[in-house]
NULUMPA-158664 format. One line per field, with one value per residue (C-alpha): residue number from 1; x, y negated, z. Coordinates in Angstrom, 3 decimals. Layout:
! residues N
seq: NUM|...
X: X|...
Y: Y|...
Z: Z|...
END
This chain:
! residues 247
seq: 1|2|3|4|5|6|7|8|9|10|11|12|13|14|15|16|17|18|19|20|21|22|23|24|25|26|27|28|29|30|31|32|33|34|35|36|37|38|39|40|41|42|43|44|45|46|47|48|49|50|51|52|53|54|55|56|57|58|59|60|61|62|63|64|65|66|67|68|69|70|71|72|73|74|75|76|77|78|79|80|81|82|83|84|85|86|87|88|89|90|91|92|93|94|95|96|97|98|99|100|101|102|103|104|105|106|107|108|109|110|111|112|113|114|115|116|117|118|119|120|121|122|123|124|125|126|127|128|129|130|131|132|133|134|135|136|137|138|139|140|141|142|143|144|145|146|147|148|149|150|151|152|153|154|155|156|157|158|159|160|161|162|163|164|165|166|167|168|169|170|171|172|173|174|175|176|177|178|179|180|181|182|183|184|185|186|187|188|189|190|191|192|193|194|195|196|197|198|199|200|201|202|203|204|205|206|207|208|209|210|211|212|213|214|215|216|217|218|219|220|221|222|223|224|225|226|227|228|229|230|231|232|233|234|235|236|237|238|239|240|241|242|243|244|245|246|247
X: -14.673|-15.965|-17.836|-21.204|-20.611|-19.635|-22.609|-25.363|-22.424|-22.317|-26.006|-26.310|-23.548|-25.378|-29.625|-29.186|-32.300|-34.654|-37.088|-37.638|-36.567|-35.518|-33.339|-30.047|-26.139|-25.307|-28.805|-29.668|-26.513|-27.767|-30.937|-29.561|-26.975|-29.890|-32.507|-29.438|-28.259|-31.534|-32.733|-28.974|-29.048|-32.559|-31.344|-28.467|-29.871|-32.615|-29.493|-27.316|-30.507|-31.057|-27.525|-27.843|-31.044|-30.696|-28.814|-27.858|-28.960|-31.064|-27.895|-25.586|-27.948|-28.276|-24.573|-24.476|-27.038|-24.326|-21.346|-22.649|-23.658|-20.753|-18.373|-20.272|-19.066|-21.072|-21.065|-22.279|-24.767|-26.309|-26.521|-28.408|-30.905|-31.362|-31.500|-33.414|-35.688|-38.331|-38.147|-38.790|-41.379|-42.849|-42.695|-40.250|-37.684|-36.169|-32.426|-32.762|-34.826|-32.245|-29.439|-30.855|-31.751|-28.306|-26.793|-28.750|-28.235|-24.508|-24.240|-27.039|-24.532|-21.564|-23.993|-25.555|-22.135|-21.220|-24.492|-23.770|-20.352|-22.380|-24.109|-21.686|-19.410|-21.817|-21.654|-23.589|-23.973|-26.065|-28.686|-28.210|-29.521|-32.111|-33.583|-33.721|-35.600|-38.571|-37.829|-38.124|-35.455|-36.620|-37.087|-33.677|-32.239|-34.231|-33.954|-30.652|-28.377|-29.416|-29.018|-25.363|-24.166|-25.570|-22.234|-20.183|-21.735|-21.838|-18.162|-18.988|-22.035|-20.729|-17.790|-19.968|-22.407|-19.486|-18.531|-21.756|-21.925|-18.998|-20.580|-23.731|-20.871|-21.451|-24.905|-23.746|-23.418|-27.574|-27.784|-28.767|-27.821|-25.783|-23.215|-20.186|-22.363|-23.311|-19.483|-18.432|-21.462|-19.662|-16.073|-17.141|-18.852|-15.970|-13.120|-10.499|-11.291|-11.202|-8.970|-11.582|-14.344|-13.125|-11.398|-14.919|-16.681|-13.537|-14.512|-17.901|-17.598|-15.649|-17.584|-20.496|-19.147|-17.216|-21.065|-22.629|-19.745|-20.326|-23.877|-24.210|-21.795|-23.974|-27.060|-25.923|-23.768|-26.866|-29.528|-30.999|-28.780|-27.724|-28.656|-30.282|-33.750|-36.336|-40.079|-39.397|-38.232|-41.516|-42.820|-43.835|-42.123|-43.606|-41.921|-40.972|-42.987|-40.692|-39.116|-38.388|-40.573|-44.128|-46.116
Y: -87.480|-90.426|-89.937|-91.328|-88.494|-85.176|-86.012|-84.120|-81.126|-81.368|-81.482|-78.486|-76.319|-77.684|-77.238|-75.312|-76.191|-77.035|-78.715|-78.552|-74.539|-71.895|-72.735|-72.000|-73.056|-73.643|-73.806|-70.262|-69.341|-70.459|-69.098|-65.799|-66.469|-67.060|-64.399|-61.675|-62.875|-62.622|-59.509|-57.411|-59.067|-57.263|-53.910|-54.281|-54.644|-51.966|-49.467|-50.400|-50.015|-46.623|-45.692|-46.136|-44.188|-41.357|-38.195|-34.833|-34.085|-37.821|-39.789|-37.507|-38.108|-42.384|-42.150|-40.692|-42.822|-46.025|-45.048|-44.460|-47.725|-49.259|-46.785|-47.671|-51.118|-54.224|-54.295|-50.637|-51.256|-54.224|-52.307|-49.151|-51.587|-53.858|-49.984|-47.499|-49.903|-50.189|-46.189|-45.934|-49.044|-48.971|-52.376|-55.008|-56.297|-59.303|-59.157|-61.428|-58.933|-56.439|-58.407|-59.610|-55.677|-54.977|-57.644|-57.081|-53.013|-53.208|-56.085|-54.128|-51.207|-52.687|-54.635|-51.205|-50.423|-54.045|-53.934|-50.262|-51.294|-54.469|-52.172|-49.470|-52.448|-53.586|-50.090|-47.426|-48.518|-51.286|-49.722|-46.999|-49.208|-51.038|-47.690|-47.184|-50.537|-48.824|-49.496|-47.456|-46.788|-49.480|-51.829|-51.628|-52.008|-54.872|-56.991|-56.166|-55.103|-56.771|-59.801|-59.219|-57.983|-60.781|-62.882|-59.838|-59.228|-62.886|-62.874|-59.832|-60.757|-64.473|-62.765|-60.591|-63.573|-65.848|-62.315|-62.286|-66.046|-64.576|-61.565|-63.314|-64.640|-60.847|-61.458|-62.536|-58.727|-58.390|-62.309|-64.094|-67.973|-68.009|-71.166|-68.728|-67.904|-71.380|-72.438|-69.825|-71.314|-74.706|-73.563|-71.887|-74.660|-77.367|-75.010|-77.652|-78.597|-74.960|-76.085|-79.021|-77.155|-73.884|-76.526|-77.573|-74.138|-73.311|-76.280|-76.383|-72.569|-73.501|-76.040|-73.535|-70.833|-73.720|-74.910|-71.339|-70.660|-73.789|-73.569|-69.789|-70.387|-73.518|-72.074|-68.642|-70.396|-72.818|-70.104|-68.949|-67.992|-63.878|-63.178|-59.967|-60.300|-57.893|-58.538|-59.037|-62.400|-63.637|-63.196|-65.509|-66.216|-67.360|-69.854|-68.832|-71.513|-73.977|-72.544|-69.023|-65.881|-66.380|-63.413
Z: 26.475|28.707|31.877|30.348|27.554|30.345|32.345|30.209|30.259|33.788|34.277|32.012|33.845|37.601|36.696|32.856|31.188|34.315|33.937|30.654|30.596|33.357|36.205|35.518|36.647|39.983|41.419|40.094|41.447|45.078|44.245|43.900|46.934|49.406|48.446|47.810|51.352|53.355|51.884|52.507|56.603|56.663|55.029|56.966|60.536|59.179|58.246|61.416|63.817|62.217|62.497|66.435|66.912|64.450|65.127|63.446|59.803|59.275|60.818|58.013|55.304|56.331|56.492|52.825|51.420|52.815|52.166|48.036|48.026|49.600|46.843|43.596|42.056|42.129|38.219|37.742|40.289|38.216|35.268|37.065|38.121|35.477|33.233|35.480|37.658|34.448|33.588|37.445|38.045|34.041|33.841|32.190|35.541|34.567|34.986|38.022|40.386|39.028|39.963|43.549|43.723|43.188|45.210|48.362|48.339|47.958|51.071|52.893|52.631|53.933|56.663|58.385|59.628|60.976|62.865|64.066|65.166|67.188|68.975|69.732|71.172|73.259|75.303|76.332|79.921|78.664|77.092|79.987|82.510|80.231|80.064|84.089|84.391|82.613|78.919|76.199|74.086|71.175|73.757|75.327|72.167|70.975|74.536|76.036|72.957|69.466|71.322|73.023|69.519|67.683|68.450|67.366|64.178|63.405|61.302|59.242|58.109|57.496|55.454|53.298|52.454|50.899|48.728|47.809|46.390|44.347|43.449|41.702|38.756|37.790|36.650|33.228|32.253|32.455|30.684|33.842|32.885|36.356|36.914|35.261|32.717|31.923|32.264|29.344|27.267|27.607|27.215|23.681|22.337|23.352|22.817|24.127|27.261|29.240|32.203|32.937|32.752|35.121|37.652|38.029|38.279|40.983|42.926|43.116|44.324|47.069|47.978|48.045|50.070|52.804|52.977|53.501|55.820|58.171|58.376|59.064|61.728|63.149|62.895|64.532|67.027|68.080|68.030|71.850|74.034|73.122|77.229|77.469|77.506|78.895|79.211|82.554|82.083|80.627|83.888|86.427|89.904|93.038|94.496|98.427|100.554|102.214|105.821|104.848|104.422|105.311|107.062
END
C-alpha cells in the first residue's frame, strides 16, 4: 500500500469514526487517560488524607477497602462495573463510565498509600509544631504538610498515570473502540500487514506516555513553591520606620 492509500487507515486507527461517528482510536484513548487520571489523583489524595487522620476500627476498615482494590485485576474490575453499576444505578452505563469507573478506583487504590507515605515522610514534628502555632489539625495538614509531600509523591503518581495510559487498551473487553481496539479492527480486515500496523500502535504509545511523563513532571516541578504555608503568611507586615524601633 502507498502512503496516499494508509492515510484513511491511519486516520481511522488515530480519530475512529469522529466526526461523522463516536470518537474512537487514539483520541478516546487520551480521553480515557486524562479523565481516569484526574479522577484516581482525587481518590487518591482523598484515601491518603484519610489514611493520616483516621485511627482504630475506620483506619482498618479504609485500609481494607484499598488494599481490595489494589488485589482485584484491572480486567475483572472492568467487567464488575460495566455488569453491576446498572443493577446498582438502574440505568444503561455505557462501557466508557464503566471503564473510567474502573480505571480511576484501581489507580485511586494504589494512590491513597503514595500520598500516606508523603505525609508520613514529611514527619511528625511538622505537623507537631503547625499545631502549636494555633492550627487545627486539617489546617496543619493542608498548609505545612500536603505541600512538603507534594515533591515526594510527585514520581508515584507520575508512574501510575503512564500504567494507566496502558491500562485503558483493556477497554476492548466491555467494546470501547479504544486505539488497541481499533488496531485489531484493522489487522483483521488487512490480514497481511500485522507488524506495520502494531509497530505503529507501539509507537504512538510511547510517544503518549514520554508526553504524559514530561509534562506531569513540568507542570508539578513549575507549580508554587511546596514552602509550608500557614494563614499567617497572608498577612500583612509593617514595615519598621527608618532608624530603628520607634516609641
Amino acid at each position: 500500500m502507498t502512503v496516499p492509500e494508509w492515510l484513511p487507515t491511519l486516520r481511522y486507527l488515530l480519530l475512529g469514526a469522529f466526526p461523522n461517528g463516536p470518537l474512537g482510536g487514539a483520541a478516546l484513548t487520551v480521553v480515557l487517560s486524562v479523565v481516569s487520571a484526574l479522577l484516581s489523583a482525587a481518590v487518591g489524595l482523598a484515601g491518603g488524607v484519610a489514611l493520616s487522620l483516621t485511627r482504630g476500627g475506620a483506619r482498618l476498615l479504609l485500609i481494607g477497602i484499598v488494599a481490595f482494590f489494589r488485589a482485584i485485576p484491572v480486567l475483572m474490575l472492568i467487567f464488575w462495573t460495566f455488569f453491576l453499576m446498572p443493577i446498582l444505578l438502574h440505568v444503561d452505563v455505557p462501557g466508557l463510565a464503566a471503564v473510567v469507573c474502573a480505571l480511576s478506583l484501581i489507580g485511586g487504590a494504589y494512590l491513597s498509600h503514595a500520598v500516606h507515605a508523603g505525609i508520613v515522610s514529611v514527619g511528625a514534628g511538622q505537623q507537631q509544631a503547625a499545631l502549636s502555632l494555633g492550627l487545627t489539625r486539617w489546617q496543619a495538614l493542608r498548609y505545612v504538610v500536603l505541600p512538603q509531600a507534594v515533591r515526594i509523591m510527585m514520581p508515584s503518581f507520575v508512574n501510575q498515570w503512564v500504567s494507566l495510559v496502558k491500562d485503558t487498551s483493556l477497554a476492548y473487553i466491555v467494546g470501547v473502540p479504544e486505539f488497541t481496539f481499533l488496531a485489531n479492527q484493522v489487522n483483521s480486515r488487512l490480514m497481511i500487514y500485522p507488524a506495520q500496523i502494531f509497530v505503529f500502535v507501539g509507537i504512538v504509545y510511547l510517544l503518549l506516555c514520554s508526553a504524559l511523563q514530561w509534562f506531569a513532571y513540568r507542570v508539578l516541578l513549575r507549580a508554587p513553591s511546596t514552602r509550608a504555608k500557614t494563614p499567617r503568611d497572608d498577612k500583612q507586615v509593617t514595615p519598621l520606620p527608618l532608624g530603628g524601633f520607634s516609641d
